[in-house]
C-alpha positions in Angstrom: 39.0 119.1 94.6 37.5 115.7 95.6 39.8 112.6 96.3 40.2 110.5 94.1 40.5 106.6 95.2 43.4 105.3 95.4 44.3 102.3 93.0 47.5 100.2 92.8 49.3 100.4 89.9 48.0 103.9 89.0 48.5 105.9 92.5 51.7 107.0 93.5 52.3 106.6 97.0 55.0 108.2 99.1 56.1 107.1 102.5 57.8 109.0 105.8 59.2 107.4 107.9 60.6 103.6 107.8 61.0 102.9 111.6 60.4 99.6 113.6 56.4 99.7 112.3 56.6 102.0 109.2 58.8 99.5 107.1 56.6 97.0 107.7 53.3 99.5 107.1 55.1 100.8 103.5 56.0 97.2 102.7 52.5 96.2 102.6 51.9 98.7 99.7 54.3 97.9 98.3 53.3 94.5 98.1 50.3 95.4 96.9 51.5 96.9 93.9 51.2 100.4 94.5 54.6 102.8 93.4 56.3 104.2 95.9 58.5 106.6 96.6 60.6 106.8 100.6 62.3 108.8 103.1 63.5 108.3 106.1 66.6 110.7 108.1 68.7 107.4 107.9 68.6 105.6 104.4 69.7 102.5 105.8 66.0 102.0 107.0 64.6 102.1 103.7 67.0 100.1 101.8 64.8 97.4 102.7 61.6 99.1 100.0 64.1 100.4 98.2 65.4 96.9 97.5 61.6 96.1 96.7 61.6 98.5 94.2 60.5 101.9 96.1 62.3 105.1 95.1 64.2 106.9 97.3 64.0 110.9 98.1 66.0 113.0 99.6 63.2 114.9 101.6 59.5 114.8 102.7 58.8 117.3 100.1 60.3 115.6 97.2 58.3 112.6 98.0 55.2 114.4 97.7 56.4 115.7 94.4 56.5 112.6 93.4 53.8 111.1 95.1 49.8 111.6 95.0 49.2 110.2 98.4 51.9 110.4 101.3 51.8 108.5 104.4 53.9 109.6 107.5 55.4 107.9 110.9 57.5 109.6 112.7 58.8 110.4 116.4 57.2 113.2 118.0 55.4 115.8 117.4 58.1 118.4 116.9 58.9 116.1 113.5 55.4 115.6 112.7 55.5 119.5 112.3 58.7 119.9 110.6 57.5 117.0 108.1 53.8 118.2 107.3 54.4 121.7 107.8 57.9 122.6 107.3 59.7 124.4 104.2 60.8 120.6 103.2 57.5 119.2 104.8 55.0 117.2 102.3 52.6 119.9 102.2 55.3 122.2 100.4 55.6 119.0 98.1 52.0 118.6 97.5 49.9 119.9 94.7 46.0 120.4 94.7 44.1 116.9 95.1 46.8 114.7 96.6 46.4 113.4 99.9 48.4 113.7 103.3 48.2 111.1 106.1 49.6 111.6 109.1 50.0 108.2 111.1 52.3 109.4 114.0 50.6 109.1 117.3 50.6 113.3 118.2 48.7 116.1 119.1 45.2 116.3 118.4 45.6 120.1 118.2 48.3 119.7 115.3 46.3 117.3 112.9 43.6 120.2 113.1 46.1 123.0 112.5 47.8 120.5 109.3 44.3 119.6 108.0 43.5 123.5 107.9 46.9 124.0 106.1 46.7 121.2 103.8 43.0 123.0 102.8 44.3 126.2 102.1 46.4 124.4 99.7 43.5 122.3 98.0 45.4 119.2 99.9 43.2 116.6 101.7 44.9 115.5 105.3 44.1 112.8 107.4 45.1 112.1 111.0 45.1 107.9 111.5 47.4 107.1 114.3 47.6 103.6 114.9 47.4 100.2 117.8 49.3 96.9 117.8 52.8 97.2 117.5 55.3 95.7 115.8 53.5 92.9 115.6 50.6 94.2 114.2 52.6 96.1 111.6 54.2 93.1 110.8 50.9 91.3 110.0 49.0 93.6 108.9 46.7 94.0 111.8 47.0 97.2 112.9 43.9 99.1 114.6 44.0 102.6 112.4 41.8 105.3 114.7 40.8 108.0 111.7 40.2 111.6 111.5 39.2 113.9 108.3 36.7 114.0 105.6 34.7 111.0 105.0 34.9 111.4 101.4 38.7 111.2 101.5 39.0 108.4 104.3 37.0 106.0 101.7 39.2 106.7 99.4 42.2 105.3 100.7 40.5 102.1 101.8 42.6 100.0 99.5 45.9 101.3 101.8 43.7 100.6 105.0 43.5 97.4 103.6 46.7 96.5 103.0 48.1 97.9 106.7 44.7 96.8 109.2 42.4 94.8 110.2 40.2 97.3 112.2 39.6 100.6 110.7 37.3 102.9 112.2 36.8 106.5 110.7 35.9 108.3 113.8 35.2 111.8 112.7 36.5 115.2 111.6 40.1 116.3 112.0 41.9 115.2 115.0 39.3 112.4 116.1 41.6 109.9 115.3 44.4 111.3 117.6 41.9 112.0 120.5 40.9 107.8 120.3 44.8 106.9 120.4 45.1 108.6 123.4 42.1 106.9 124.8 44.2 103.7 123.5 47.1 104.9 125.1 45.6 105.7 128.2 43.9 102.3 128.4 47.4 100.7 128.1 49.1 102.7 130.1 47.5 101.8 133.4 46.8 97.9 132.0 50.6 97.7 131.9 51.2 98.4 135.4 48.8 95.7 136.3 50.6 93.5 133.6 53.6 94.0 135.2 52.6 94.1 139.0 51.0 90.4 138.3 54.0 88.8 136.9 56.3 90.5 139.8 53.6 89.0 142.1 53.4 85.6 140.6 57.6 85.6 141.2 57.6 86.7 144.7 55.1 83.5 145.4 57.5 81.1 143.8 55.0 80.6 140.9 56.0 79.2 137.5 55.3 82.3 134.8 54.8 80.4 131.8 51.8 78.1 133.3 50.6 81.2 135.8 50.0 82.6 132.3 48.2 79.8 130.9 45.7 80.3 133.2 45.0 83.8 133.8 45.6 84.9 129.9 42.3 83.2 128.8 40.2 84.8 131.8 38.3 88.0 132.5 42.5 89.1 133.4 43.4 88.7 130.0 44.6 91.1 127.5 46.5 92.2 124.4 49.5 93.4 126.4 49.2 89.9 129.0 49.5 87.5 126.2 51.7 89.4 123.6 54.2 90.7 125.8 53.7 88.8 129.2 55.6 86.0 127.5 58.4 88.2 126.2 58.6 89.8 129.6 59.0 86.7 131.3 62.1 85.6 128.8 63.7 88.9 129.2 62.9 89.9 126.0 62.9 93.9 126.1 63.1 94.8 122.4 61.0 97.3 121.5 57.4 97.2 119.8 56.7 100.5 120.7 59.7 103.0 122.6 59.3 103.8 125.7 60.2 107.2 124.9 57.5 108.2 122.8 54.8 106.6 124.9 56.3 108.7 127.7 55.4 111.5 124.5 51.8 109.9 124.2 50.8 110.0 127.9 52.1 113.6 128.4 49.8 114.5 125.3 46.7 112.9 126.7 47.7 114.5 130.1 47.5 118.0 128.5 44.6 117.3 126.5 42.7 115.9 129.9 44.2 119.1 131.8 42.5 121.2 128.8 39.2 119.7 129.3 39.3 119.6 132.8 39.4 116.0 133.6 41.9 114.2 136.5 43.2 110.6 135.5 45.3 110.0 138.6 46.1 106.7 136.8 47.5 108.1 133.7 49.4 110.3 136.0 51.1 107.7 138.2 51.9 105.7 134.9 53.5 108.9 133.7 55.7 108.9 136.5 56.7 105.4 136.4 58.1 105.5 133.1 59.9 108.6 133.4 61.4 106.8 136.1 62.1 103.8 133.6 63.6 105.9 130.9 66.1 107.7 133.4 67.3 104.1 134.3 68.3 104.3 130.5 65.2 102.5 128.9 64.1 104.6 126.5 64.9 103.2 123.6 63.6 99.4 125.5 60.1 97.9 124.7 57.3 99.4 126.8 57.1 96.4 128.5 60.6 97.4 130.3 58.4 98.4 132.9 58.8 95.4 134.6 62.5 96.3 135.4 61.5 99.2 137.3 58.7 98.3 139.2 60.9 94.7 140.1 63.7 97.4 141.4 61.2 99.0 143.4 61.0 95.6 145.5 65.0 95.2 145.5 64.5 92.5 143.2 66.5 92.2 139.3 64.4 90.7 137.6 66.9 89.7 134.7 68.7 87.8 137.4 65.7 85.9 139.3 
């Protein structure tokens, strides 16, 4: 059955998953007129749509019985299974013609093996993990990396829309999750240099704030210098994205690398480093955190300096 396109005000969305960037991605549809219907394991993060006007379910599945598309953000991949594929997943929900998206960061392998599922079940599914944070979620300028049928991918474009700024169908079934781990991978390893600079730029007696003024602009610069360089510098370790589930994202592009034979020493070492940060009880902490453990590798506290 082909998709149809989506249209606010007639489409029924659903939504999985209200977390730090999910409320924000759901309240943009909502904003935009479409119906929607929400779930999350704690209700207190949906009140916020539901105070909007969103409905509230009391499953994945019955928000796909009430929905035509669902959209999903979740932890890990273990709940990305349980929510697409489980006996209270969406696809149990879904009838022929609606349309699953999954926009957890996962397993390339799983989006093929939910868009085969979804198929045998006339249901379109789309893998379109995501890039930018809170932030970006907040503004609406999200990088969306998509996988699935072309047909299907145009015909959410209104959502797209409403969530991103760059949006970039990048082929069949699990291409979008193979690009966000080339995102994750390019972060990963970027972070450590973040990190290393600023600890540098202390050590020399340098004032951050104006170090950063000049380097940010440069050939040095980057998303992750000027967005969370500052917040690093004031201490600020809230979290735009866990460190917990980028520890996830690195050991899935690790796996997926070890499958194709390839050896990223760097991804590697950044693997290790954040483990490291997590056992110091940052898990839940900003990825950015990672300036507390590499300042504790030089005997140095860097909320103290």
């Amino acid at each position: 059955m082909a998709a149809q396109k989506v249209t606010p005000g007639v489409t029924r969305l659903g939504w999985v998953g209200t977390g730090v960037m999910g409320s924000s991605m759901c309240g943009h549809l909502v904003g935009k007129g479409f119906a929607m219907t929400v779930y999350n394991r704690s209700r207190a993060k949906a009140q916020p749509q539901i105070d909007r006007g969103a409905a509230w379910a009391n499953s994945p599945r019955m928000v796909a019985q009430q929905s035509d598309v669902v959209f999903a953000i979740v932890g890990f991949p273990r709940d990305v299974r349980e929510v697409f594929l489980g006996a209270d997943g969406i696809l149990a929900g879904s009838k022929a013609g609606n349309i699953a998206v999954d926009m957890t960061t996962s397993e390339p392998s799983l989006a093929v093996e939910i868009y085969q599922a979804a198929k045998s079940r006339g249901v379109h599914a789309i893998d379109a993990p995501v890039s930018g944070g809170d932030i970006g979620a907040r503004e609406a300028r999200l990088s969306i990396m998509i996988g699935g049928d072309r047909e299907v991918v145009e015909a959410l474009d209104p959502c797209w829309q409403a969530m991103g700024k760059t949006i970039i169908h990048q082929g069949g079934p699990g291409a979008g999750q193979h690009t966000k781990m080339v995102n994750q991978t390019l972060i990963a390893s970027g972070m450590i240099g973040v990190c290393e600079a600023l600890l540098y730029a202390h050590k020399a007696g340098l004032d951050l704030n104006t170090v950063l003024q000049s380097v940010a602009p440069g050939a040095a610069g980057s998303w992750s210098l000027s967005n969370l360089g500052p917040r690093i510098i004031s201490n600020n370790f809230d979290p735009g994205f866990y460190v917990e589930h980028f520890i996830k994202d690195m050991g899935i592009a690790l796996d997926e690398a070890n499958r194709m034979g390839l050896c990223l020493p760097g991804l590697a070492l950044a693997k290790q480093l954040y483990t490291a940060l997590a056992a110091q009880g940052h898990g839940r902490s900003g990825t950015h955190a990672l300036e507390l453990a590499l300042a504790q590798l030089s005997g140095i506290d860097w909320r103290k300096r």
